[in-house]
Backbone as JSON Lines, residues from 0, in Angstrom:
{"i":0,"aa":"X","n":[0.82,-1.2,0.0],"ca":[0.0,0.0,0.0],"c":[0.86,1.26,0.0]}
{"i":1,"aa":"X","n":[2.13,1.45,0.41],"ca":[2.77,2.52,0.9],"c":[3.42,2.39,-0.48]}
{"i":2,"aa":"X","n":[3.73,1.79,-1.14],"ca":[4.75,1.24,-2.69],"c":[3.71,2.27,-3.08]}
{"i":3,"aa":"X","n":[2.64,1.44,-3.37],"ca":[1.46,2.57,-4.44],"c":[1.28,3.7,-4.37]}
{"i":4,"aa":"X","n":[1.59,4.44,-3.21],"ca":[1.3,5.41,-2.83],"c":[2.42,6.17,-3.03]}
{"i":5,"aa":"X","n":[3.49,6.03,-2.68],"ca":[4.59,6.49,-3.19],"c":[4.92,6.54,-4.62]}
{"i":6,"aa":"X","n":[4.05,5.58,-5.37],"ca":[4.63,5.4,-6.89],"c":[3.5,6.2,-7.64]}
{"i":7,"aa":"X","n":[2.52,6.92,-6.63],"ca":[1.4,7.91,-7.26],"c":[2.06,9.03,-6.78]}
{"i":8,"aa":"X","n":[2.49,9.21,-5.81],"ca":[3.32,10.86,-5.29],"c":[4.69,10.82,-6.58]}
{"i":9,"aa":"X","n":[5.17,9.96,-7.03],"ca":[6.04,10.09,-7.99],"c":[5.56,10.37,-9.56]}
{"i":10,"aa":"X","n":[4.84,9.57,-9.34],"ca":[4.21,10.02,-10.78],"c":[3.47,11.6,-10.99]}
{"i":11,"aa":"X","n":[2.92,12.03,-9.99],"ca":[2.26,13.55,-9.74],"c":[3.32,14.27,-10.19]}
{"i":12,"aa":"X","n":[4.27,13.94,-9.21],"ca":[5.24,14.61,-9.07],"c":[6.34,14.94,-10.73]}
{"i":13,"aa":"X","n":[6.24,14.03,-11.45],"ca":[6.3,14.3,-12.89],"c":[5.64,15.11,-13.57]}
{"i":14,"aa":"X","n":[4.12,14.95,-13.05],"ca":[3.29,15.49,-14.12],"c":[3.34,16.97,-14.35]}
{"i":15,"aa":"X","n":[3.61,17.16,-12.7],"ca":[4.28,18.83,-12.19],"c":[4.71,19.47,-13.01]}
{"i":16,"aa":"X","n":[5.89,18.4,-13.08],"ca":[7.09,18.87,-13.38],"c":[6.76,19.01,-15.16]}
{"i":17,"aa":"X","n":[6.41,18.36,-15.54],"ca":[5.77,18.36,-17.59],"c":[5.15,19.74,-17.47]}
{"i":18,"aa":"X","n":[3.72,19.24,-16.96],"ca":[3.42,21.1,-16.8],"c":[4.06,22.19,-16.45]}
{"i":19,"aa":"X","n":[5.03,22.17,-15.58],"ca":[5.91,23.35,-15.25],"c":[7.03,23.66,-16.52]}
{"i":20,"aa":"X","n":[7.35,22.92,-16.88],"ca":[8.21,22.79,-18.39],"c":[7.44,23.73,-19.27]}
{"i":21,"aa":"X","n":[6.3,23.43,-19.63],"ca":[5.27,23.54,-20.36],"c":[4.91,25.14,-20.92]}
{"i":22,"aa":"X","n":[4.82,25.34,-19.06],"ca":[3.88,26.9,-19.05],"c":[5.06,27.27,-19.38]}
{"i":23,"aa":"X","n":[6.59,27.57,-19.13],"ca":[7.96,28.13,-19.41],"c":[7.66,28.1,-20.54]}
{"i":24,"aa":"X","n":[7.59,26.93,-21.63],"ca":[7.55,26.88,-22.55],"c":[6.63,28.18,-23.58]}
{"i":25,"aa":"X","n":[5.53,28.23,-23.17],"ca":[4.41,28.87,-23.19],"c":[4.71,30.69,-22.55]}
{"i":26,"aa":"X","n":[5.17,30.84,-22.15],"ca":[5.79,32.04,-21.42],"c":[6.72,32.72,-22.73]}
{"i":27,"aa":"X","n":[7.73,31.42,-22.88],"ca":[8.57,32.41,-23.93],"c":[8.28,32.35,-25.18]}
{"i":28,"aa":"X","n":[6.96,31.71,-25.87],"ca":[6.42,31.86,-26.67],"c":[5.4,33.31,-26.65]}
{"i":29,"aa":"X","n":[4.89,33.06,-25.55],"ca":[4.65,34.81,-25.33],"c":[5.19,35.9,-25.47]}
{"i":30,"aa":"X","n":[6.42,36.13,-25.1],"ca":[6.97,37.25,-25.25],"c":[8.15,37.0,-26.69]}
{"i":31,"aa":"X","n":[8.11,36.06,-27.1],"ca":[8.63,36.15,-28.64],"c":[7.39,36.69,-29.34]}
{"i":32,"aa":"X","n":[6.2,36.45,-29.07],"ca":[5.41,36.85,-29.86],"c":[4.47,38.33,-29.73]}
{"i":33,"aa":"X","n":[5.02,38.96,-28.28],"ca":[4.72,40.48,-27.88],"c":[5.91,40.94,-28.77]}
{"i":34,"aa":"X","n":[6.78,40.64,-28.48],"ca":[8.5,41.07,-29.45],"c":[7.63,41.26,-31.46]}
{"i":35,"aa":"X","n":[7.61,40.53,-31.6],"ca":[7.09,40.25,-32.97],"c":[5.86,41.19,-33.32]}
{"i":36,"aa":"X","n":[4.88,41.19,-32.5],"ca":[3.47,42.38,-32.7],"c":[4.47,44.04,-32.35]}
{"i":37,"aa":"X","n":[5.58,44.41,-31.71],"ca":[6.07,45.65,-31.5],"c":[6.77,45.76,-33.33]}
{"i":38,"aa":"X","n":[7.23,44.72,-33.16],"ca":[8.13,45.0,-34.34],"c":[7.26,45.47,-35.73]}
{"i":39,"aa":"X","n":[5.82,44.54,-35.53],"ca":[4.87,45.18,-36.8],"c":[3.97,46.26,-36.54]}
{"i":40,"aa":"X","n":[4.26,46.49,-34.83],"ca":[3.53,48.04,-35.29],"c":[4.36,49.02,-35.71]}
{"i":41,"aa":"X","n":[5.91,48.82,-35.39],"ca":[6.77,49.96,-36.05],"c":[6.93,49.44,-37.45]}
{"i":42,"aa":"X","n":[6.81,48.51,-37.91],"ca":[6.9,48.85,-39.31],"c":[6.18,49.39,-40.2]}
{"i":43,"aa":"X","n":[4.31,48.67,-39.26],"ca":[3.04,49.5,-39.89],"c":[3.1,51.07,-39.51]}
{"i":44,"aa":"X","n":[3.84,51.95,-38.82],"ca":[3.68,53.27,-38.43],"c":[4.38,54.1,-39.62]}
{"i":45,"aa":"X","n":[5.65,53.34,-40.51],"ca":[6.56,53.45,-41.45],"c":[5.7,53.3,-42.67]}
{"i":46,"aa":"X","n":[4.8,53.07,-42.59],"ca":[3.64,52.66,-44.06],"c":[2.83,53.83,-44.43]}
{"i":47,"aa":"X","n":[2.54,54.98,-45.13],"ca":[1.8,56.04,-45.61],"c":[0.48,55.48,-45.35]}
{"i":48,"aa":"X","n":[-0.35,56.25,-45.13],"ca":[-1.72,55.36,-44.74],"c":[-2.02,54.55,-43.81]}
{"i":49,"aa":"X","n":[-0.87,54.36,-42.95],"ca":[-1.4,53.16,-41.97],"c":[-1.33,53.64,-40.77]}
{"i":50,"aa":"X","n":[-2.22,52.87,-39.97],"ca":[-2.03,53.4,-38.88],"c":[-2.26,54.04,-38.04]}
{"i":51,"aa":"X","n":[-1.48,55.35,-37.04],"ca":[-1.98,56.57,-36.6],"c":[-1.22,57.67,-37.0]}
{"i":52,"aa":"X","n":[-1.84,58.75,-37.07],"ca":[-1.05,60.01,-37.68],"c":[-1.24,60.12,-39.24]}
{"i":53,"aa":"X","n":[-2.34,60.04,-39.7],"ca":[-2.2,60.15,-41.34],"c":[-3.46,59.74,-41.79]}
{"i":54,"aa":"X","n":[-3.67,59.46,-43.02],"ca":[-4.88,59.18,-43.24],"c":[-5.34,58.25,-43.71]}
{"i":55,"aa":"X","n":[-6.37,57.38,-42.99],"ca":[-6.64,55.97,-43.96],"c":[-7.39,55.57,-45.17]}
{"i":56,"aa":"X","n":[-6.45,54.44,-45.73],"ca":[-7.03,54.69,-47.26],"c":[-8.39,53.6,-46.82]}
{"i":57,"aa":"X","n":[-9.74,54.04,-47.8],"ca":[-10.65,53.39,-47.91],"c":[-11.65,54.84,-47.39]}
{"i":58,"aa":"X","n":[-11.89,54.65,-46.13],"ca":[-12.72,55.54,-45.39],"c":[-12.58,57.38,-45.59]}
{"i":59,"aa":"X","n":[-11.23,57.26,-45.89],"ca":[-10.52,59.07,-45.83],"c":[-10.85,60.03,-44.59]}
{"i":60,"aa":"X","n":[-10.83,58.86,-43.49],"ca":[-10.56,59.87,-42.39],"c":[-9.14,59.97,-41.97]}
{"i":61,"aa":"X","n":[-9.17,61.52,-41.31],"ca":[-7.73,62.36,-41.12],"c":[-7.8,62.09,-39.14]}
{"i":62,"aa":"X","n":[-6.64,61.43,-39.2],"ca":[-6.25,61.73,-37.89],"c":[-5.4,63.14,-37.27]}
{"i":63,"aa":"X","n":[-5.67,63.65,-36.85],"ca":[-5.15,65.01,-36.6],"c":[-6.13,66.0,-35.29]}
């Protein structure tokens, strides 16, 4: 009984540990991908028409 029980606190104790891997994993996929949305709003700010500060094509409203 104490075997089993110990060989279920071990196994938990993995699963922890997978999930804790996991969310890390998941974390720096996050901020590679906040990194990546900065990088396309400065490139969309570099675009005539896009954006803020200028005017958008389709609608022809003026930000100002």
């Amino acid at each position: 009984m104490k075997e089993e029980a110990k060989e279920k606190i071990e196994k938990f104790k993995r699963r922890l540990e997978d999930i804790d891997l996991d969310l890390s994993g998941l974390d720096e996929k996050a901020e590679e991908l906040e990194e990546r949305k900065e990088e396309f709003k400065r490139k969309m700010k570099k675009i005539p028409g896009r954006g803020r500060g200028g005017e958008e094509r389709g609608d022809r409203r003026y930000v100002g």
